[in-house]
N, C-alpha and C positions, 0 to 999 in steps of 0.2 A: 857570659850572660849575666845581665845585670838580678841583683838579689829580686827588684818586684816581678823582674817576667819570669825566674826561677821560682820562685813561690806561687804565682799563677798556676804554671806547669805543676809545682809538687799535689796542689789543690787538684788539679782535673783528675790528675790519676789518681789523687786518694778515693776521689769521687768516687770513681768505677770502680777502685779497688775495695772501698767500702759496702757496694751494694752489693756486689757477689758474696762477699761475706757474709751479710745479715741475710741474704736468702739463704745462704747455705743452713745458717743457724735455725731457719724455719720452716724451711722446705719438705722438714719432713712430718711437718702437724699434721698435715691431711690422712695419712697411710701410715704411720707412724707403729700403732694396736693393727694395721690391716699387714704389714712384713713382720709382723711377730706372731702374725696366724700361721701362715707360710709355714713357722717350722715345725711344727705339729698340730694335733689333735688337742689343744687346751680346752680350760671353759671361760668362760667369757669374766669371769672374776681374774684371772689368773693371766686374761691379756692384756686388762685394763688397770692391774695394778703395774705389771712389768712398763707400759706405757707410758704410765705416770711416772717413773722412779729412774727409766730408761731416758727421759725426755729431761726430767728435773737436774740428774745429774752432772748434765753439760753445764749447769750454770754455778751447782754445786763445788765444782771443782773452780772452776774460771773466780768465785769468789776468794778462793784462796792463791790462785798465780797469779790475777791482775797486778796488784800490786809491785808482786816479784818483778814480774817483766817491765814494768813503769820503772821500779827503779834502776833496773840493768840497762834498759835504753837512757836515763840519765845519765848514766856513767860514763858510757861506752858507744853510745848513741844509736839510734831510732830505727833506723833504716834496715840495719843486719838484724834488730828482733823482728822487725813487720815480715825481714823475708824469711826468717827461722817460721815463723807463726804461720805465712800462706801456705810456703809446704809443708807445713803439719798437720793443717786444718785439711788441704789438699787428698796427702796420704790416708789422713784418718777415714775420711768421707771415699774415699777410689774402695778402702778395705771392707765397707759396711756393704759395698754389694758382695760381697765373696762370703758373708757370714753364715754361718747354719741352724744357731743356736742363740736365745737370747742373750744368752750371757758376754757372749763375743761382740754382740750385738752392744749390750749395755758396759762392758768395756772398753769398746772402740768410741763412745758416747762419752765415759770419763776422760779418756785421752785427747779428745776434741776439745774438754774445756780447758786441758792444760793450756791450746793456744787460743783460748775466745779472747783475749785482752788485746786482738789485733785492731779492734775499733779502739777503745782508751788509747792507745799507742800511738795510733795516727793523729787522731785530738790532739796529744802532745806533739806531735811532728811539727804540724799544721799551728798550732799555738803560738810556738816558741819562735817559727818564723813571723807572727802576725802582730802588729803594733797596737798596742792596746784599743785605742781609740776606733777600730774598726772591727774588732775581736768577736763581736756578736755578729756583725754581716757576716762574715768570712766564716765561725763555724755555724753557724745557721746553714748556709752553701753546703761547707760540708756533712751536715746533717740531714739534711734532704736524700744524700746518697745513700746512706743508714734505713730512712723509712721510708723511700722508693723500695730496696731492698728485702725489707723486713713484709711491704706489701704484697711484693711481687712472690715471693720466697713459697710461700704457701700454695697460690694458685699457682705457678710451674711445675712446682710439687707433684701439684693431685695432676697434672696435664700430663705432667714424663712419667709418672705411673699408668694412666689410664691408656697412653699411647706403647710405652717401650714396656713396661714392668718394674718394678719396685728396684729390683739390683743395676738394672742399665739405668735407672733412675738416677741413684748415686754414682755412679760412674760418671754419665754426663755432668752432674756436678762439680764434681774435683775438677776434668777437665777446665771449667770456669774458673774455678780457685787457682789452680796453675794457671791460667793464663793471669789472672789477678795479680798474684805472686811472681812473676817472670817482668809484667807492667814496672811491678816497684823496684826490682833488681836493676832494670836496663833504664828505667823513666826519673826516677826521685833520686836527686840531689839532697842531701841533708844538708841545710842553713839554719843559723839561729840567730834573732838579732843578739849584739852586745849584753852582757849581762849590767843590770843598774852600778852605779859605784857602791852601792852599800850593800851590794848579793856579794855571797864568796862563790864560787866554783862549784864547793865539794859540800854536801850535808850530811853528814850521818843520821839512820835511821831513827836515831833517836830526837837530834834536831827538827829533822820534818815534822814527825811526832807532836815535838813541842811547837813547831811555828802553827798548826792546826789549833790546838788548846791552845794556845795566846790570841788567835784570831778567834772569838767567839762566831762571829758571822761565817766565817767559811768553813767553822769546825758545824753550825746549823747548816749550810746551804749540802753538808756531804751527807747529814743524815734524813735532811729532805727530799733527797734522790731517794731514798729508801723507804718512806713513804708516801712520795707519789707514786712508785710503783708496785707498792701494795697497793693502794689504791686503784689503780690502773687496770691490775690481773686480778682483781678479785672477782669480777662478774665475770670472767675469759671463759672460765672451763663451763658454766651455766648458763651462757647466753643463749645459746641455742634453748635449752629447759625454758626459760621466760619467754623467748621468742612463741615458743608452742602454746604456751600458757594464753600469751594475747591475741597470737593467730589461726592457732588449730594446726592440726599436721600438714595441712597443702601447701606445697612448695618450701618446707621446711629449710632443709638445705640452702636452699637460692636466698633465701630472706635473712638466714642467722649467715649466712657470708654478708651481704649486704649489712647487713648492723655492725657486724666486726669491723667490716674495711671499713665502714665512714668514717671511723675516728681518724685511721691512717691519712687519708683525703685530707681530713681538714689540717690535720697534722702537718702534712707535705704543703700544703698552699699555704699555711703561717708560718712554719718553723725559719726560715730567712727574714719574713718582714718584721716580725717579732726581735731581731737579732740586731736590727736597723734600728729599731726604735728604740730598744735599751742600748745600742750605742748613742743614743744622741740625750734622754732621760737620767738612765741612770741601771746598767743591771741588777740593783737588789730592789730598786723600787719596782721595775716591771716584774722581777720576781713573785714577789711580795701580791701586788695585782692579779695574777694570771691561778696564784697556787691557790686566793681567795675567790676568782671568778670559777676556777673549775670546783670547788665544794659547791657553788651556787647553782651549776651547769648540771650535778651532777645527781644534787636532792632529788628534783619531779622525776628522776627516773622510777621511783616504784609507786608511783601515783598516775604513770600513764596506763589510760585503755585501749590504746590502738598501735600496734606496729610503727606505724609512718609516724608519731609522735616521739617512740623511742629512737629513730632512726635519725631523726631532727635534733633531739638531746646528744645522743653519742656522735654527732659531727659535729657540734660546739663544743663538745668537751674536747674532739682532737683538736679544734683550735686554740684553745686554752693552753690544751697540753704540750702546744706545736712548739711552742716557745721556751719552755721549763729547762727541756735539754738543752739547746745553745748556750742561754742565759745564764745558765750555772756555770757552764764550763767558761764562757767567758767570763764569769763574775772571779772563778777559779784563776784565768789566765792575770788577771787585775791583783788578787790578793796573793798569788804564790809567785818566790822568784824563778828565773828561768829553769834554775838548775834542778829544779824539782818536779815540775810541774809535770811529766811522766807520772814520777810513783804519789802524787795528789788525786788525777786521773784516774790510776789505779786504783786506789782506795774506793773513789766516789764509785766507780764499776762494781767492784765488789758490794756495797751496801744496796746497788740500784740492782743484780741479779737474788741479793739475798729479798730485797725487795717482791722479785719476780716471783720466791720460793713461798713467802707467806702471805701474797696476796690469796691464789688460789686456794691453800689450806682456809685459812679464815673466813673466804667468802665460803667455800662450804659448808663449815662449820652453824656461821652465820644463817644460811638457806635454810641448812637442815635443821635448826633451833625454832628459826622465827619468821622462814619464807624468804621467798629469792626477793620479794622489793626492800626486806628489809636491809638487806647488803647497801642498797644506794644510801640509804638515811644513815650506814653507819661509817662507810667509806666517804661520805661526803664530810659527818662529823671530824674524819679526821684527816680530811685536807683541811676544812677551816681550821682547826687546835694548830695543824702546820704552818697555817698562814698567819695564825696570830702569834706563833711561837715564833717566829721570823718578822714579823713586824715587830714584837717585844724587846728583842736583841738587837735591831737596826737602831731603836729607843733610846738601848743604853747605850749600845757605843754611838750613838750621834753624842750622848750628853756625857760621854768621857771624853770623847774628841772638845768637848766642849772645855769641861772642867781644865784639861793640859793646858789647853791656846790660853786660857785666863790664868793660870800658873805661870805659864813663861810670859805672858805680859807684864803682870806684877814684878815676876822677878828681873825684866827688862828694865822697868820702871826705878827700881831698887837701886841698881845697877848705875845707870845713869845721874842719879842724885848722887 
C-alpha cells in the first residue's frame, strides 16, 4: 500500500478512534455528583466538592504524563502507546461501574489521566505522516473526530444513565474504547515521512527544551493553548447560573444544553475549513486572527438581555475557536522536527488541560467578586493580551528574519569583491 492511501486509512481510524475517546473523557458531566450520591447518604456540599475534584483530576494527572507518552512514542514509536492508552482508558472506565466508594471512584479517575495524552499522541501519529503544506486540512479532519466526540460524550452519558443506570453506563463505555483500541491494533500502520537533512533522529529532553525557547513563536503558540482554554472553561461550570439569570427557571435544562453545545456546533463546521485556509495564508497569521476575533465574539457576552442573543454569541465564538486547535498543531508540525514532534504535542496538552483546570476556578472567583457578565469582559481581556502577545512575537521574529537575510547579504557582497 502506497504511503498516501496508508495515511488516508491511519486518518479514518484515528477519526473513530479519537471520538470514542473524547466522549469517554466527558461522558460523564451529566451524572458525574448524581453516581457519587449512589454511595451513600452525603450532603450536598460534600457531593459537589468530591465532583469537582473527582472530575478535575483526570486532567490533573494527564498534565503531567502527556508529555511522558509524547516522548516515549518518539522513541519507540506511536502505535504501541495509542494502544497501551486505549486499554487503559478501556480498563479504567469497565472498573468505575464496579466502584462503591468515592474514593475508588476518584482513583480510578486519577488513573484514566495517566492515559488521556491518547488524543496529543495520535496528533503526532497523524503529523508526522502529513506534508506540511496540507498539515491544517488534514488535522482539522482529524479534529473534527475530537469535538464530534467531546459533543456527543455528554448527551450519551445522561441517555445510558437514564436508560441502563450509571454502572452499565460505564461499562458500555469501555466496551467502545476497546473496540477503539482493537481498530488501532489491527487498522494503523505507523509511517513517517523522511526526516529534513538538518533534523537528527534522536533529541534529548533537554534539546527539545531548548528548540521551544529558541523558537519564540512556538514556545507563545504552546502557552496560547493555555489561555484559550482558560478562556473557554471559565463560563462552563456557571452557564447554566446566567442562563437562569436571563430566562428564569422554565426549561432550564434544555436551554443551558443548548448554549453549551452551540459552541461545539460551530466548532465542528469550522475547525477543517479554518485548517484549509491557514494552509494556503499562513498558520500564525490565521492564528493570530481568530484568538483576536474570539476576545471580540466574546465581550457582548455580559451585555446581553435575552437568551437567544447569548446563544448567537457562543456559536461564533465556536467558530472562532473551531480553528485555534488544528492551527496550532499544524503551526507545531511546521516549526518542530519530525523526531519530536510527539513530546511538543505533549507539552501543548498538558498547558491546554492545565488551561482546563483554571479556567473554571477563575471564572468563579470572577462571578463571585463582580457577577457572572463580568467573566466575559475579563476572559475576553485576555484573549486580546493573547492575541497581541502573538501578534508582538510574529513582529519580532519577522524583523530578525529580516536583520539575518541583510547580514548574509552584506556578508555575500563582501565576499565577492
Amino acid at each position: 500500500m502506497d504511503h498516501e492511501r496508508l495515511a488516508k486509512r491511519n486518518l479514518a481510524i484515528m477519526w473513530f478512534a479519537n471520538f470514542f475517546i473524547a466522549g469517554s473523557m466527558t461522558m460523564v458531566m451529566p451524572f458525574l455528583s448524581l453516581y457519587i450520591e449512589t454511595f451513600g447518604d452525603f450532603s450536598k456540599e460534600y457531593v459537589t466538592t468530591w465532583a469537582g475534584w473527582t472530575f478535575a483530576i483526570t486532567f490533573l494527572t494527564a498534565i503531567i504524563f502527556s508529555p511522558i507518552w509524547g516522548r516515549i512514542g518518539d522513541r519507540f514509536g506511536r502505535k504501541p502507546i495509542l494502544v497501551a492508552m486505549g486499554f487503559g482508558l478501556a480498563i479504567s472506565v469497565f472498573t468505575m461501574g464496579y466502584v462503591n466508594s468515592v474514593i475508588q471512584l476518584f482513583i480510578l479517575r486519577l488513573l484514566m489521566g495517566i492515559f488521556a495524552g491518547f488524543i496529543s499522541t495520535s496528533q503526532a501519529l497523524i503529523s508526522t505522516q502529513t506534508p506540511k503544506n496540507i498539515s491544517g486540512r488534514i488535522l482539522g479532519t482529524l479534529q473534527t473526530g475530537t469535538v464530534t466526540g467531546t459533543l456527543m460524550g455528554p448527551l450519551l452519558g445522561g441517555v445510558l444513565a437514564d436508560w441502563i443506570g450509571f454502572a452499565e453506563a460505564f461499562q458500555y463505555t469501555a466496551v467502545a474504547l476497546f473496540i477503539a483500541a482493537i481498530l488501532v491494533s489491527i487498522g494503523v500502520k505507523e509511517v513517517r515521512l523522511p526526516a529534513e537533512k538538518d533534523d537528527k533522529e534522536y533529541y534529548s529532553k533537554k534539546e527539545v527544551l531548548q528548540h521551544i525557547v529558541r523558537h519564540p513563536m512556538l514556545l507563545m503558540v504552546l502557552i496560547i493553548s493555555m489561555f484559550v482554554q482558560i478562556a473557554h472553561f471559565s463560563i462552563q461550570p456557571i452557564l447554566a447560573l446566567y442562563v437562569a439569570e436571563l430566562n428564569g427557571p422554565a426549561n432550564l435544562a434544555l436551554i443551558s444544553g443548548i448554549a453549551f453545545s452551540i459552541t461545539g456546533l460551530g466548532n465542528l463546521l469550522m475547525t477543517r475549513r479554518w485548517g484549509i485556509i491557514a494552509d494556503k495564508v499562513g498558520y500564525d497569521k490565521i492564528l493570530i486572527l481568530l484568538v483576536i476575533l474570539a476576545a471580540i465574539v466574546y465581550f457582548p457576552g455580559g451585555m446581553v438581555t435575552e437568551v437567544w442573543q447569548l446563544v448567537i454569541l457562543r456559536f461564533l465564538l465556536g467558530v472562532t475557536l473551531g480553528g485555534i486547535i488544528p492551527i496550532r498543531m499544524a503551526y507545531i508540525r511546521q516549526s518542530a522536527p519530525i523526531a519530536i514532534q510527539g513530546e511538543v504535542l505533549g507539552y501543548n496538552t498538558s498547558l491546554r488541560f492545565l488551561g482546563n483546570v483554571i479556567g473554571p476556578v477563575m471564572g468563579g472567583i470572577v462571578a463571585g467578586y463582580y457577577g457572572i457578565g463580568s467573566v466575559f469582559y475579563v476572559t475576553s481581556a485576555l484573549l486580546l493580551a493573547s492575541g497581541i502577545a502573538l501578534l508582538i512575537t510574529k513582529w519580532k521574529e519577522s524583523e530578525s528574519t529580516e536583520a539575518d537575510k541583510t547580514v548574509l547579504s552584506k556578508g555575500s557582497a563582501n565576499t565577492s569583491n
